[in-house]
N, CA, C and O of each residue as an XYZ file, in Angstrom:
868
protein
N      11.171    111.640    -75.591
C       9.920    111.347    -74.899
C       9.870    109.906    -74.502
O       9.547    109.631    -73.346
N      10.164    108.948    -75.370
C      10.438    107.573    -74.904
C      11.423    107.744    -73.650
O      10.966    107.508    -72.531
N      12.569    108.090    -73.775
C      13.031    107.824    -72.788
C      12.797    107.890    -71.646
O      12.963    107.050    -70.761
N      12.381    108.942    -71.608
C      11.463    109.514    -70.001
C      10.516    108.831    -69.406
O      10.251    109.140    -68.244
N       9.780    107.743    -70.052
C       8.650    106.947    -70.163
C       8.925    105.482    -69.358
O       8.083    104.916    -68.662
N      10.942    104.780    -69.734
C      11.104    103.686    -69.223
C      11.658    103.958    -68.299
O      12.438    103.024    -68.112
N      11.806    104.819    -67.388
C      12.507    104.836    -65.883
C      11.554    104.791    -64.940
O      11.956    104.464    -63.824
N      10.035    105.097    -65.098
C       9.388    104.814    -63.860
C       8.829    103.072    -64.013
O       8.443    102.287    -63.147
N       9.004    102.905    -65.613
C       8.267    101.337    -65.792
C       9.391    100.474    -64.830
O       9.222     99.622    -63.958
N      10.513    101.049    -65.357
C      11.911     99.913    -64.430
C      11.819    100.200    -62.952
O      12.487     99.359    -62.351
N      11.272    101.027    -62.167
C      11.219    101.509    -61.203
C       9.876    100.649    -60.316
O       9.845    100.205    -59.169
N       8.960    100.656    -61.290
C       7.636     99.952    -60.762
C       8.232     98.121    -60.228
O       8.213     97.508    -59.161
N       8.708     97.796    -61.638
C       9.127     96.357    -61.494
C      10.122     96.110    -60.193
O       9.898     95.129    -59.484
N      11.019     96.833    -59.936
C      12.216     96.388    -58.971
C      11.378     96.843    -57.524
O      11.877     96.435    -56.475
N      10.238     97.599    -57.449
C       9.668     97.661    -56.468
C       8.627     96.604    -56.285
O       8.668     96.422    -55.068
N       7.702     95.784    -56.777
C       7.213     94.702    -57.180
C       8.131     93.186    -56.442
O       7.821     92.310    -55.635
N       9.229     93.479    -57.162
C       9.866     92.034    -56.915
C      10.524     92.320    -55.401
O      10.952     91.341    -54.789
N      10.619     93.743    -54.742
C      11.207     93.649    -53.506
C       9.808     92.905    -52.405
O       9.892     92.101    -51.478
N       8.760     93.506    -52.936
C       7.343     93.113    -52.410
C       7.149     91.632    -52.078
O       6.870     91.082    -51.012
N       7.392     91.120    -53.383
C       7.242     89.686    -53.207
C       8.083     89.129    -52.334
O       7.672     88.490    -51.365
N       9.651     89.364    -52.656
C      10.713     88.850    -51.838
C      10.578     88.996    -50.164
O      10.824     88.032    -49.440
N      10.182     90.233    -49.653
C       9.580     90.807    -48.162
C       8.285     89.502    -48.063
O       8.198     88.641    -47.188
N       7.565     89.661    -49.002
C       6.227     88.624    -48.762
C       6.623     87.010    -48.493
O       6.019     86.124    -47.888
N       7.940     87.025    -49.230
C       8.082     85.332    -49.554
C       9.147     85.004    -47.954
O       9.063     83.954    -47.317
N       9.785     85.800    -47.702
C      10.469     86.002    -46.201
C       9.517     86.145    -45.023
O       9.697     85.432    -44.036
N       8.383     87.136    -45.065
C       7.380     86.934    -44.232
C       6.845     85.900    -43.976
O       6.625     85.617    -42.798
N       6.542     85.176    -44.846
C       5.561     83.946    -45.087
C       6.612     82.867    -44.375
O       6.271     82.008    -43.561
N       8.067     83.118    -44.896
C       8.778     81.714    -44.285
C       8.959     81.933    -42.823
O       8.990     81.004    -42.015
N       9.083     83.262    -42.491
C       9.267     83.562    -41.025
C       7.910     82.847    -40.356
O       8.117     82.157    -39.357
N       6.893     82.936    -40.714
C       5.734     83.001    -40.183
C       5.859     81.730    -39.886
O       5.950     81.187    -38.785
N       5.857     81.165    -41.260
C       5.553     79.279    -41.036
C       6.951     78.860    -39.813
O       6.528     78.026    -39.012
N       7.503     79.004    -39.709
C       8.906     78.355    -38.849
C       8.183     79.179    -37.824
O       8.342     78.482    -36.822
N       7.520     80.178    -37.463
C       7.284     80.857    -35.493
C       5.855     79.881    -35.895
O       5.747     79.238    -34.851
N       4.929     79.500    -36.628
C       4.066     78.548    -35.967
C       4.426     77.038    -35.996
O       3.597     76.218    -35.600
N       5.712     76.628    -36.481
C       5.647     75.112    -36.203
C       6.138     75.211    -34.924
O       5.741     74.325    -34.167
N       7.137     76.303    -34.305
C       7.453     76.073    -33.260
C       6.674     76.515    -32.174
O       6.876     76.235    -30.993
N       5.886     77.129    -32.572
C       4.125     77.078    -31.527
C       3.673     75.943    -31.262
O       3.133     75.501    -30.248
N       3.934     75.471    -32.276
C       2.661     74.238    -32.331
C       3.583     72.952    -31.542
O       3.015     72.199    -30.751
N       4.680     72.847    -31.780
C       5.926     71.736    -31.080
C       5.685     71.978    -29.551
O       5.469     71.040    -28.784
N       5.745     73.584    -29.056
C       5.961     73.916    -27.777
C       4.080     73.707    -27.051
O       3.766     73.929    -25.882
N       3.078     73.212    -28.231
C       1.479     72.940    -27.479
C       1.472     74.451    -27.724
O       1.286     74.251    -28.924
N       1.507     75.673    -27.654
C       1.096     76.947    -27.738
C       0.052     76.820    -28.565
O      -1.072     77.057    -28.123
N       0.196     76.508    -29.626
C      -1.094     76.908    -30.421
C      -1.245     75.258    -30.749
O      -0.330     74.441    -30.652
N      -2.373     75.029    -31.086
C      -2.925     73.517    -31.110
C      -2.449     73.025    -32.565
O      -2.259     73.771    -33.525
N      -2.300     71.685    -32.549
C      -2.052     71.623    -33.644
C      -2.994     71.214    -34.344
O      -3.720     70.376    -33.807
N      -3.443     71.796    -36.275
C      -4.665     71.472    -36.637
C      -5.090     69.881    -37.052
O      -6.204     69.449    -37.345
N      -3.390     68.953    -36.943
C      -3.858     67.551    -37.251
C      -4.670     66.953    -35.864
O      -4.386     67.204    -34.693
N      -5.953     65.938    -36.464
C      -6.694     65.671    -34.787
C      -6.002     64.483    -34.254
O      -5.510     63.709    -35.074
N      -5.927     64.305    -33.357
C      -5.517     63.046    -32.616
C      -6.456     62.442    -32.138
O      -7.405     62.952    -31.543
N      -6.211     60.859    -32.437
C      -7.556     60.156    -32.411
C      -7.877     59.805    -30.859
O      -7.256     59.341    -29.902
N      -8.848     60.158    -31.061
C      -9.581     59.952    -29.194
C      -9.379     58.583    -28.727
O     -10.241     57.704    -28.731
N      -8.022     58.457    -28.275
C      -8.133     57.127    -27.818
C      -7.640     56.455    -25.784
O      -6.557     56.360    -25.206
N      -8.870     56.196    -25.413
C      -8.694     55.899    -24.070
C      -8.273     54.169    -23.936
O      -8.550     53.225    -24.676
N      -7.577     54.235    -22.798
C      -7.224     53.154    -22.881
C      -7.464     52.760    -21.038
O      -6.787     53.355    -20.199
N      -8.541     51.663    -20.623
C      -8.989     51.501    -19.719
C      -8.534     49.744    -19.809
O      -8.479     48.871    -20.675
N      -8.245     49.896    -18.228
C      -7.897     48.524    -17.941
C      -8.662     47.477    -16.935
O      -8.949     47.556    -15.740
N      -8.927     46.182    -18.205
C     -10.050     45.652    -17.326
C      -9.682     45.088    -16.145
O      -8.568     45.311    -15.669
N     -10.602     44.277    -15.531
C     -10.534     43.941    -14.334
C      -9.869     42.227    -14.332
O      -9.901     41.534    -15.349
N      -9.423     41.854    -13.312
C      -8.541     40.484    -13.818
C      -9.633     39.151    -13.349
O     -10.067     38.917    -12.221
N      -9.803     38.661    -14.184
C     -10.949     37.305    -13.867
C     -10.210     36.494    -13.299
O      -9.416     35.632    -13.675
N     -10.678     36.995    -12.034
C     -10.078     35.440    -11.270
C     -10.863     34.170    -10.977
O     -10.621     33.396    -10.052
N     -11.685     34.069    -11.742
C     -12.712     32.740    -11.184
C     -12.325     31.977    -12.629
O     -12.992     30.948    -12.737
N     -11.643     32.147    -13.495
C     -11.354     31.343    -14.861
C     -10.738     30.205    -14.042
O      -9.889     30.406    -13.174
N     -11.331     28.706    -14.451
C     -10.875     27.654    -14.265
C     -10.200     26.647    -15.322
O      -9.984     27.107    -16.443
N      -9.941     25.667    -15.129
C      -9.016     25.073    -15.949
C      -9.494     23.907    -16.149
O      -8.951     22.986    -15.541
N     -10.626     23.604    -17.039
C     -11.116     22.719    -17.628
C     -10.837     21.273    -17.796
O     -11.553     20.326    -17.468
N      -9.544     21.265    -18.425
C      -9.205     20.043    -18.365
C      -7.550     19.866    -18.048
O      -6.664     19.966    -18.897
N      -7.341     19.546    -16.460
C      -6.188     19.878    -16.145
C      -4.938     18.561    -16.506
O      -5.241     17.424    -16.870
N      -3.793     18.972    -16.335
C      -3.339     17.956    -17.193
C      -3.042     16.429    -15.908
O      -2.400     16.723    -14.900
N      -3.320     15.586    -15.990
C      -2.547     14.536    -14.752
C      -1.440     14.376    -14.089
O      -0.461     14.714    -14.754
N      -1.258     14.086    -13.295
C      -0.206     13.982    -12.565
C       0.749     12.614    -12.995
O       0.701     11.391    -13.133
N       1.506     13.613    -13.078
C       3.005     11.683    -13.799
C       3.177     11.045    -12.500
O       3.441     11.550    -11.409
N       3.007     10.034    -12.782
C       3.323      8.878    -11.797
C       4.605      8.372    -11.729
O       4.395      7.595    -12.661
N       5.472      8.196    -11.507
C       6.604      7.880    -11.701
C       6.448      6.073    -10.705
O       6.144      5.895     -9.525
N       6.818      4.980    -11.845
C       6.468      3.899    -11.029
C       7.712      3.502    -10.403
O       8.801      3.832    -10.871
N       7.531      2.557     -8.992
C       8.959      2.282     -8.677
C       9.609      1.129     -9.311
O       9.069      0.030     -9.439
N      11.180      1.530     -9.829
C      11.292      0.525    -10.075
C      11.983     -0.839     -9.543
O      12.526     -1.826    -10.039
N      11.676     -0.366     -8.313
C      12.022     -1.535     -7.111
C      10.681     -2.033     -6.454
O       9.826     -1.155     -6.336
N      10.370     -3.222     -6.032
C       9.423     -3.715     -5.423
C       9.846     -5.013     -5.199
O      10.659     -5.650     -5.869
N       8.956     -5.528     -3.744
C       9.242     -6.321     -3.032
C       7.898     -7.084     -3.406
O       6.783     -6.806     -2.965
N       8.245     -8.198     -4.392
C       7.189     -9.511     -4.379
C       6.447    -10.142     -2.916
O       6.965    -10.496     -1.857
N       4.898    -10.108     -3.400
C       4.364    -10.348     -2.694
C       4.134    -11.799     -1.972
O       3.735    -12.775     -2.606
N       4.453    -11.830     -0.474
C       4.844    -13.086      0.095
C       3.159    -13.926      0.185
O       1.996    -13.525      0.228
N       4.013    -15.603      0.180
C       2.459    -16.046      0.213
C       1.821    -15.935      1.540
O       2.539    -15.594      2.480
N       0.595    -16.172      1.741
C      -0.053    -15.863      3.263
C      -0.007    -17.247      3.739
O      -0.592    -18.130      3.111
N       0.846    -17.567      5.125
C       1.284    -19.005      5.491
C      -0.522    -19.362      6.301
O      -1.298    -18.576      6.846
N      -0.608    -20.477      6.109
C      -1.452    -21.447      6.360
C      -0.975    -22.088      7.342
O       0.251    -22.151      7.258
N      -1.564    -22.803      8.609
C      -1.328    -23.892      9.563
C      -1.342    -24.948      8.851
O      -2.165    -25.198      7.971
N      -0.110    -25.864      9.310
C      -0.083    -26.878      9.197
C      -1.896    -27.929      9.589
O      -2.857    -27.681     10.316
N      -1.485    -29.308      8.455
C      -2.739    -29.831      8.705
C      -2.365    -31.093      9.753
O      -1.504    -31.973      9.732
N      -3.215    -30.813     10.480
C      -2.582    -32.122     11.974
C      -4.456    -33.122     11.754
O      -5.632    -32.771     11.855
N      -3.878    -34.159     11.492
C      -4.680    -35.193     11.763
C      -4.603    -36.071     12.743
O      -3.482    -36.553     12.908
N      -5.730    -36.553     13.683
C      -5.682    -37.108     14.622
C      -6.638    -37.920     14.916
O      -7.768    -37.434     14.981
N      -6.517    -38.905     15.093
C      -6.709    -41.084     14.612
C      -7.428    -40.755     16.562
O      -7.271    -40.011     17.530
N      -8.169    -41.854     16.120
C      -8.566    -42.013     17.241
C      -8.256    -42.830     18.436
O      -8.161    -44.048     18.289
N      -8.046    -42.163     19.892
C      -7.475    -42.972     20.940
C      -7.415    -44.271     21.441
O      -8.350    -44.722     22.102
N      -6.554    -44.829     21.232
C      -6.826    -46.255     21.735
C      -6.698    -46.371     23.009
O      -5.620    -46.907     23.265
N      -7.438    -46.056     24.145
C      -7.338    -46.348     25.311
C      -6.665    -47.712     25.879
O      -6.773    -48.703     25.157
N      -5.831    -47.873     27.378
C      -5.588    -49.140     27.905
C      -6.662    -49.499     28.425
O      -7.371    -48.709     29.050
N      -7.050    -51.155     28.194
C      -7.694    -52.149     28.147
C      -8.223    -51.470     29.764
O      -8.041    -50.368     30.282
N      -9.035    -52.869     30.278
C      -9.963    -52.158     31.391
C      -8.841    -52.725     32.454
O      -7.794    -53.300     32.158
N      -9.289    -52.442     33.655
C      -8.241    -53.378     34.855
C      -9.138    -54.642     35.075
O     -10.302    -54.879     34.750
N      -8.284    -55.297     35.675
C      -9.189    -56.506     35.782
C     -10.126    -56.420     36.989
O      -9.951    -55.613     37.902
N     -11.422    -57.554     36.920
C     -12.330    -57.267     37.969
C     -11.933    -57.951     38.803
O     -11.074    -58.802     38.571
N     -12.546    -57.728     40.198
C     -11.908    -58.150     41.269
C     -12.772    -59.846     41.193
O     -13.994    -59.946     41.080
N     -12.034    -60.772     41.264
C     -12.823    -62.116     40.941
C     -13.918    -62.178     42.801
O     -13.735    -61.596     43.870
N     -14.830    -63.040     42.391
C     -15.804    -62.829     43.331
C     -15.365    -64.300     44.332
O     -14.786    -65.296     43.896
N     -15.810    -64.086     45.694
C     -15.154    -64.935     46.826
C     -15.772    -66.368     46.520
O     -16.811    -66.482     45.870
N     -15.148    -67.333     46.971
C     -15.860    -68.539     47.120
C     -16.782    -68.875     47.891
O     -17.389    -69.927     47.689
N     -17.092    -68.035     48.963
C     -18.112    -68.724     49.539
C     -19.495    -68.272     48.695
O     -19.708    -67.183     48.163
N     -20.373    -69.462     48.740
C     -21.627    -68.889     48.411
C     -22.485    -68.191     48.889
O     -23.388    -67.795     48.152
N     -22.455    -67.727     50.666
C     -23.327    -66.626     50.778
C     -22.496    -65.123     50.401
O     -23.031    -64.041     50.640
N     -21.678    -65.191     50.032
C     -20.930    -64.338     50.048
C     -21.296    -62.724     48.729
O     -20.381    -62.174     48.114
N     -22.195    -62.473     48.658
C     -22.480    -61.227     47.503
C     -21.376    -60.336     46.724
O     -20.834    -59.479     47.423
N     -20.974    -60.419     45.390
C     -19.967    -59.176     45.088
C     -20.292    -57.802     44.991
O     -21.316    -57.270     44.563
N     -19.080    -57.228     45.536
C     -19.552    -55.493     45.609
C     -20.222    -54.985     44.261
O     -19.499    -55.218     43.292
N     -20.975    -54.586     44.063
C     -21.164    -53.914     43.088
C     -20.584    -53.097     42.474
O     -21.282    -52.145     42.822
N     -19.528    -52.470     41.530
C     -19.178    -51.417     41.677
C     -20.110    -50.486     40.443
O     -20.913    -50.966     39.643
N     -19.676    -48.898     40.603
C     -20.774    -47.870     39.898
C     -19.779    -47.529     38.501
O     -18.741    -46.872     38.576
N     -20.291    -48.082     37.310
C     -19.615    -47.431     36.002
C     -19.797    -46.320     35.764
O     -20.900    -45.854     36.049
N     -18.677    -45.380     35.085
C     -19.059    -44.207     34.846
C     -18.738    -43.895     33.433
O     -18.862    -44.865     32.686
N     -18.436    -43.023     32.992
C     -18.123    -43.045     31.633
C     -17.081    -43.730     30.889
O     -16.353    -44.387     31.633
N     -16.724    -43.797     29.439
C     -15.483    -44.042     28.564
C     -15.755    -43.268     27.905
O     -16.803    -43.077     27.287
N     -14.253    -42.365     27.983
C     -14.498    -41.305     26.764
C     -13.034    -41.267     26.281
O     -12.280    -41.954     26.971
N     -12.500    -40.653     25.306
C     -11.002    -40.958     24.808
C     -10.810    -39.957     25.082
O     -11.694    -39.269     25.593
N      -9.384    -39.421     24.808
C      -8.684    -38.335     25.056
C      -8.991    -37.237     23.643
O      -9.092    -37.266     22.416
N      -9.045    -36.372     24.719
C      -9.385    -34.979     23.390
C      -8.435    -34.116     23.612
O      -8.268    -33.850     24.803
N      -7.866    -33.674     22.984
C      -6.972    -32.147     22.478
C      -7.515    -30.781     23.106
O      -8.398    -30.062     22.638
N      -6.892    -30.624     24.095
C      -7.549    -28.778     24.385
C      -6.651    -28.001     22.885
O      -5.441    -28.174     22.735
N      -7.235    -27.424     22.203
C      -6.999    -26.378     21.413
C      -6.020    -25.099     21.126
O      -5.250    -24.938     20.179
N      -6.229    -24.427     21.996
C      -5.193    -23.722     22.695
C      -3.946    -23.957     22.695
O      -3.230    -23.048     22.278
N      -3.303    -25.220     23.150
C      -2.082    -26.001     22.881
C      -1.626    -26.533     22.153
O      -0.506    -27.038     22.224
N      -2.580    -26.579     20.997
C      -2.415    -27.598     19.682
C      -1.626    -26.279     19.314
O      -2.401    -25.435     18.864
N      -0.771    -26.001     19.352
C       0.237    -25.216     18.097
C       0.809    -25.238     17.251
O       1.314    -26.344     17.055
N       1.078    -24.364     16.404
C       1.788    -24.864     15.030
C       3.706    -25.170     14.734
O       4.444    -24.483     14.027
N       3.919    -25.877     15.198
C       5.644    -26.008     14.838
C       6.062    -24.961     14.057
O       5.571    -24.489     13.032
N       7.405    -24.554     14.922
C       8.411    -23.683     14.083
C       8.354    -24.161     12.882
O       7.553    -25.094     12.933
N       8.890    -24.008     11.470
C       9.971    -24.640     10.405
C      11.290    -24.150     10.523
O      11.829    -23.044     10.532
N      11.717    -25.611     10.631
C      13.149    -25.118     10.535
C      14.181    -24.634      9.712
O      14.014    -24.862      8.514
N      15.071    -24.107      9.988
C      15.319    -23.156      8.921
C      15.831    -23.769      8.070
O      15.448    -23.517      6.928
N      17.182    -25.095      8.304
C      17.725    -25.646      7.448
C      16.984    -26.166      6.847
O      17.456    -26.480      5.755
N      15.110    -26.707      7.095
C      14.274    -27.514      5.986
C      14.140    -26.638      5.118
O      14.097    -27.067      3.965
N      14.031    -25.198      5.300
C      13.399    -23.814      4.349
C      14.339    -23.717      3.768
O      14.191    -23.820      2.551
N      15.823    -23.466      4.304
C      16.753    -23.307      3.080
C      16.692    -24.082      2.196
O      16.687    -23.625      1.052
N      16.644    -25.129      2.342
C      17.107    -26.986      1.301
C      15.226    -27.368      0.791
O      14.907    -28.359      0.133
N      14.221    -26.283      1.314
C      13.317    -26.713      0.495
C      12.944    -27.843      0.825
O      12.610    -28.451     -0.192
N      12.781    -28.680      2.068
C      12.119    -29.925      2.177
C      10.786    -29.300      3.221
O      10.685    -28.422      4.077
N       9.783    -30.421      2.516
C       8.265    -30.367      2.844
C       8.411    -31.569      3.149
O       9.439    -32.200      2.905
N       6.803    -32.311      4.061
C       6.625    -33.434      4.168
C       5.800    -33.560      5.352
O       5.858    -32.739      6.267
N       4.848    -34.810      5.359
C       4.073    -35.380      6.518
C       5.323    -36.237      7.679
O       6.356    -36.901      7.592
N       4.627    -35.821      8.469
C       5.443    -36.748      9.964
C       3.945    -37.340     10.958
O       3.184    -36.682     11.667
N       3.952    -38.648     10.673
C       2.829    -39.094     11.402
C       3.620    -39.654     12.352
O       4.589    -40.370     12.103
N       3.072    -39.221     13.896
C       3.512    -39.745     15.281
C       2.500    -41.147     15.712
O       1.544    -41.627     15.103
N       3.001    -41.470     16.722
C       2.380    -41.728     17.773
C       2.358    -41.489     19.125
O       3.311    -41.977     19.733
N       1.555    -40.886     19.772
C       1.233    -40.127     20.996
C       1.054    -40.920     22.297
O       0.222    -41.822     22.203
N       1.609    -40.793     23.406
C       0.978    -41.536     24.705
C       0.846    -40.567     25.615
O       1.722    -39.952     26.223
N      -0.477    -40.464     25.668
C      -0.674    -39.089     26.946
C      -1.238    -40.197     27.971
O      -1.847    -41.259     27.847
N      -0.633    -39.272     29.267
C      -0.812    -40.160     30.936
C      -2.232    -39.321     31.052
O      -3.082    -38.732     30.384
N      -1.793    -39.771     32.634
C      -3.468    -39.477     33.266
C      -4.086    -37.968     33.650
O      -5.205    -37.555     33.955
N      -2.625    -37.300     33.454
C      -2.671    -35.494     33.646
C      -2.680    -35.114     32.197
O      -2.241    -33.986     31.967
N      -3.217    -36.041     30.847
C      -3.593    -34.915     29.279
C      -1.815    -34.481     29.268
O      -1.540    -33.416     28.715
N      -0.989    -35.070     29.699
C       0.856    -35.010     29.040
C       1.023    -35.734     28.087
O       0.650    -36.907     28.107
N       1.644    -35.162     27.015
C       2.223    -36.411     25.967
C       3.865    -36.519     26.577
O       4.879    -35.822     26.613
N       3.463    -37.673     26.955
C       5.175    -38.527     27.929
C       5.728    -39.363     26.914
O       6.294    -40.413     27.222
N       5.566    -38.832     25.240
C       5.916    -40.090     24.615
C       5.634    -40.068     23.292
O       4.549    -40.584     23.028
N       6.417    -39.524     22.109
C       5.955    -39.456     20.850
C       7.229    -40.596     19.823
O       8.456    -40.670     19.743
N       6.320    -41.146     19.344
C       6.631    -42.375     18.603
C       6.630    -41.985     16.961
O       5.932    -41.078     16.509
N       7.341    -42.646     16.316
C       7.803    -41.829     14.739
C       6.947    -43.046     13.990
O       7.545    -44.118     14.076
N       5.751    -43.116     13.314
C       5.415    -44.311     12.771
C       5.736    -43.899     11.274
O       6.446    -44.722     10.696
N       5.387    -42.881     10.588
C       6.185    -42.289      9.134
C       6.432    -41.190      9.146
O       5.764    -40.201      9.447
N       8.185    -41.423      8.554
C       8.814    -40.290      8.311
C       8.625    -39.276      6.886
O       8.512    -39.567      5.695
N       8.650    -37.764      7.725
C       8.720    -37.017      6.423
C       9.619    -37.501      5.152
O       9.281    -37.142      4.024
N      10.510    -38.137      5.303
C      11.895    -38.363      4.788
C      13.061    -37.232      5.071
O      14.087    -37.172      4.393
N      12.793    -36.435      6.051
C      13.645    -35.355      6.300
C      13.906    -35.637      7.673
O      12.838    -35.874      8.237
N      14.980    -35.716      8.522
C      15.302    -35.774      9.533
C      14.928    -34.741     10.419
O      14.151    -34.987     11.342
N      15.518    -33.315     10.195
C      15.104    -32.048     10.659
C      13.342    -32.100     11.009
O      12.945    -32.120     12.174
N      12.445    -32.117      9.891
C      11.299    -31.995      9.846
C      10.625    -33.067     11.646
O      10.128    -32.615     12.677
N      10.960    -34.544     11.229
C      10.640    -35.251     11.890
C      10.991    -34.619     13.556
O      10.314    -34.366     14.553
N      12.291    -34.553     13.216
C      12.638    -34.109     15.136
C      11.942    -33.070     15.586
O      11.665    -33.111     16.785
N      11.353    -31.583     14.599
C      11.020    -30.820     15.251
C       9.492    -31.387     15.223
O       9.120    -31.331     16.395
N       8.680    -31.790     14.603
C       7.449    -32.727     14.778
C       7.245    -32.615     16.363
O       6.479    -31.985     17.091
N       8.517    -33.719     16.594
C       7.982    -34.593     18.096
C       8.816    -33.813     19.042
O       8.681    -34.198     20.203
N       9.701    -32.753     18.864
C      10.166    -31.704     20.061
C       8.865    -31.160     20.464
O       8.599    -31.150     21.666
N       8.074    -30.734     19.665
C       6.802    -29.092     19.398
C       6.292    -30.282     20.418
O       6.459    -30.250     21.638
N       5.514    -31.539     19.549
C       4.020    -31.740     20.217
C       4.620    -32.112     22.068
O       4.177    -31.511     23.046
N       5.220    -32.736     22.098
C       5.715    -33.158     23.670
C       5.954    -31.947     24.814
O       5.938    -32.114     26.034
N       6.173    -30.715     24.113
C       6.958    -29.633     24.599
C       5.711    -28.967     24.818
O       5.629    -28.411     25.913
N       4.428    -28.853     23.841
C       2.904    -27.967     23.789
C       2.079    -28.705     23.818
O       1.349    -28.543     24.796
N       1.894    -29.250     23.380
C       0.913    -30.106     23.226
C       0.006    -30.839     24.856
O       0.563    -31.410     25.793
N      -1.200    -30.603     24.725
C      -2.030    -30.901     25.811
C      -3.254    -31.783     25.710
O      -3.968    -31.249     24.861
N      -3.994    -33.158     26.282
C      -5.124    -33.217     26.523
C      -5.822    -33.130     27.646
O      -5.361    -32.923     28.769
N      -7.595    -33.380     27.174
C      -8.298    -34.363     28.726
C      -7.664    -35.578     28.486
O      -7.314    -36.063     27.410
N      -7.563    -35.992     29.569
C      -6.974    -37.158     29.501
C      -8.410    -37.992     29.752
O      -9.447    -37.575     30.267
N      -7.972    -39.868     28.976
C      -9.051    -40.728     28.725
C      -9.678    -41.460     29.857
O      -8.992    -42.013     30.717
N     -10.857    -41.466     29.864
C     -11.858    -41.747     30.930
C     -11.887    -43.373     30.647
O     -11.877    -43.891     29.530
N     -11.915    -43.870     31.567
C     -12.447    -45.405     31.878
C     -13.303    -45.547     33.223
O     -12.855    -45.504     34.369
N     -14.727    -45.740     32.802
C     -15.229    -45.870     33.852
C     -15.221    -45.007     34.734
O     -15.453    -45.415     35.873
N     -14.973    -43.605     34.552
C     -14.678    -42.518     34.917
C     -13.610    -42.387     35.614
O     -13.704    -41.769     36.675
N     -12.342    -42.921     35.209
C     -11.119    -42.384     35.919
C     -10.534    -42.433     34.648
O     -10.856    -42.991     33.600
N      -9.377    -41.549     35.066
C      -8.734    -40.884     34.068
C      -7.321    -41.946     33.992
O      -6.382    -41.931     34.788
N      -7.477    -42.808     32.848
C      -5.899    -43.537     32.193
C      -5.133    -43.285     31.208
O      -5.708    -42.692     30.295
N      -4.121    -43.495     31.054
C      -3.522    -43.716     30.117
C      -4.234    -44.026     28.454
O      -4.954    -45.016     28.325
N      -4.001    -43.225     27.402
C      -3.996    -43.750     26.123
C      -3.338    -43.247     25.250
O      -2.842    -42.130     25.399
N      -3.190    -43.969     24.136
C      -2.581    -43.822     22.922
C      -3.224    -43.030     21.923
O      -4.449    -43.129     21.861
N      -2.674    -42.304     21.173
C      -3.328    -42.500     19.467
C      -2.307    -41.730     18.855
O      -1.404    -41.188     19.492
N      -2.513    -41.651     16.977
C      -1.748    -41.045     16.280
C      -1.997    -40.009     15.686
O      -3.133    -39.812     15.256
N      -0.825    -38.948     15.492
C      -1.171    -37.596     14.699
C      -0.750    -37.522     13.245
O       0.132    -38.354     13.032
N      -1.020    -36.930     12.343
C      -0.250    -36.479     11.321
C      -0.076    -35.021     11.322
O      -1.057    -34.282     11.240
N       1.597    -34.389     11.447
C       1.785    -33.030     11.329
C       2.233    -32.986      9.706
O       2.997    -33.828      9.235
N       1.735    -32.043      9.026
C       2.174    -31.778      7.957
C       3.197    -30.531      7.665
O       2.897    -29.478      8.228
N       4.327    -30.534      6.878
C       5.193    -29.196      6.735
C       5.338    -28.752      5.663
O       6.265    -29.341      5.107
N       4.568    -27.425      4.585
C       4.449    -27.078      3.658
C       5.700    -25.866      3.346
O       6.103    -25.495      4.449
N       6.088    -25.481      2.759
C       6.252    -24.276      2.160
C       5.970    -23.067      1.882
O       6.545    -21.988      1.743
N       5.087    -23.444      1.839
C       4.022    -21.803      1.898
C       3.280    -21.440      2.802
O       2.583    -20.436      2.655
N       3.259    -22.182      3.956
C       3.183    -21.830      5.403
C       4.580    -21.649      6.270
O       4.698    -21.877      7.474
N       5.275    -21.336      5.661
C       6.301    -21.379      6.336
C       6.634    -19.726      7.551
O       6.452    -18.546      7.252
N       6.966    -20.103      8.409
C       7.184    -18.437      9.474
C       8.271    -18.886     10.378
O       8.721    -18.121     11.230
């Protein structure tokens, strides 16, 4: 009687464990056809994905630049020293010594005899028109060798304001200086010529040309 009893118990069990084994194969089949659902988007997948948009702003173009950096200067390093600004010579000029008067005509011997009267008119000395007063070259050999110096003349202008005549009363101590002195004024140089009695004579007077350095052109 026992015996008869353990063949359906062994029978129950090996049917049991085929159950599970079918169940535990089902189950793996299952899971592997939904991951590959879920890979291929077919079926959704239940992890969420975070809602994320991504919008692109707009580009500010009015941003300015506060404090911009300076511009490099790059200095040169060559430059040409600044020349001095030449000045005219200083010309001084003494006043004209006019020639003496002519002589008067001596009056006749007889006693009814009346002398002409004659009509005086002005004395005035000789003046400088302006214009002509010019400034002497410098010469070059004084500029190379650096000599400066006064050259006082003496002048004889005729009855047409010509100087017919320049006289050396002190020398610059430079030879050059002196000659071009009395080349310039004789060569430019102009007056009115001096009134006596209102005609125009002969007179004298003296200049001083001065020759600097820093007027030099």
């Amino acid at each position: 009687m026992a015996a008869v009893l353990a063949i359906p118990t062994l029978s129950l069990e090996i049917s049991a464990r085929r159950y599970l084994g079918l169940a535990a194969v089902g189950s793996l089949h299952l899971a592997v056809l939904y991951i590959l659902l879920t890979a291929l988007n077919i079926i959704p997948s239940p992890i969420a994905e975070p809602d994320v948009q991504f919008r692109w702003l707009p580009q500010d173009r009015s941003i300015k630049v506060t404090n911009p950096m300076p511009p490099v200067v790059t200095p040169n390093r060559f430059f040409e020293p600044a020349r001095p600004v030449p000045r005219p010579p200083v010309i001084v000029t003494a006043e004209p010594t006019p020639n003496p008067l002519p002589p008067q005509n001596p009056p006749t011997s007889g006693g009814n005899q009346n002398p002409v009267a004659q009509t005086a008119g002005p004395t005035l000395p000789a003046r400088g028109i302006a214009g002509t007063h010019t400034i002497p070259h410098y010469p070059m050999l004084a500029l190379r060798l650096g000599h400066a110096g006064n050259v006082r003349l003496k002048l004889t202008v005729d009855e047409q304001g010509r100087v017919v005549a320049a006289e050396l009363l002190n020398s610059s101590g430079h030879d050059e200086l002196d000659d071009a002195a009395i080349a310039w004024v004789k060569a430019h140089w102009r007056y009115t010529p001096a009134l006596q009695n209102g005609t125009a004579v002969e007179s004298s007077m003296s200049v001083v040309v001065t020759f600097r350095l820093d007027q030099a052109r």
